[in-house]
N, C-alpha and C positions, 0 to 999 in steps of 0.2 A: 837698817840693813835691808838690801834686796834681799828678793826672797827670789832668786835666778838661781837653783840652786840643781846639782844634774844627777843625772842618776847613781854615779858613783858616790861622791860625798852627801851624805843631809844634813838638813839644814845642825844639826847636833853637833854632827862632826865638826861642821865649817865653825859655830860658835867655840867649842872645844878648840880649835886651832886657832881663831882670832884673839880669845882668851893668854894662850898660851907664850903665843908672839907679845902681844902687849907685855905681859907679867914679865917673859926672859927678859926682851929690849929695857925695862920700863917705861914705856911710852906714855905721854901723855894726851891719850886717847883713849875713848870705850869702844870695847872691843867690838858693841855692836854699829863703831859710827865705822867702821873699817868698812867700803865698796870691797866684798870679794872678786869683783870684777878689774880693779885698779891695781897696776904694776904695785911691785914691791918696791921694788928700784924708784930712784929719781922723783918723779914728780908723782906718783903715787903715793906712798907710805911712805917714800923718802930714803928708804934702808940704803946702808952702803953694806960693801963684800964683809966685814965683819961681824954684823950684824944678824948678817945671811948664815955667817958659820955659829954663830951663835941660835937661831931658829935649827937648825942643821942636827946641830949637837943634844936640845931640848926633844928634838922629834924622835930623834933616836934612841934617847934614853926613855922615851916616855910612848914610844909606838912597836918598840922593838926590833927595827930594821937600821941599816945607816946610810944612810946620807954623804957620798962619797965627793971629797972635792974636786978630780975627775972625770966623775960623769959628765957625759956628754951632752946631756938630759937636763943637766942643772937650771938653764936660760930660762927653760922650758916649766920645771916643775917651777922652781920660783918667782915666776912671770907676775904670778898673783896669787893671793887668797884662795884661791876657787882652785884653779891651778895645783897648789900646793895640800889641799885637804882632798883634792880627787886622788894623787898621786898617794900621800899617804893611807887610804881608804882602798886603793888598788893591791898596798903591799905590807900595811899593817901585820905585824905577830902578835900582838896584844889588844 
């Protein structure tokens, strides 16, 4: 895994959420070979939209905020890895 990692999420966090994603999806991937830098979508990680509500749902229950399928924000927070553990790390309750 890079170690590109910013000031909002560390590197802890980011493992805790590559961790997390694999287990929900079950992917067959270690968590540390996930690029936090690489789309989730498409040719990245490969996720499709249910997937995405599925990481979605696991964040929520387990950060304490939600993860609305309306946000406008959504493209954005799930862009990526890095993306998505900043975002969480920015509005975390737990």
């Amino acid at each position: 895994m890079t170690q590109n990692v910013s000031a909002t999420a560390d590197a802890t966090l980011l493992a805790e959420v590559a961790e997390m994603t694999v287990s929900a999806l079950n992917l067959e991937i270690r968590p540390s070979d996930i690029d936090p830098a690489a789309p989730l979508y498409g040719d990245g990680l490969g996720l499709d939209s249910i997937d995405i509500l599925e990481v979605a749902l696991v964040v929520s229950k387990r950060y304490g905020f939600s993860l609305r399928a309306d946000n406008e924000d959504n493209l954005r927070i799930f862009s990526s890895l890095q993306s998505l553990a900043d975002y969480i790390a920015a509005h975390r309750t737990q």
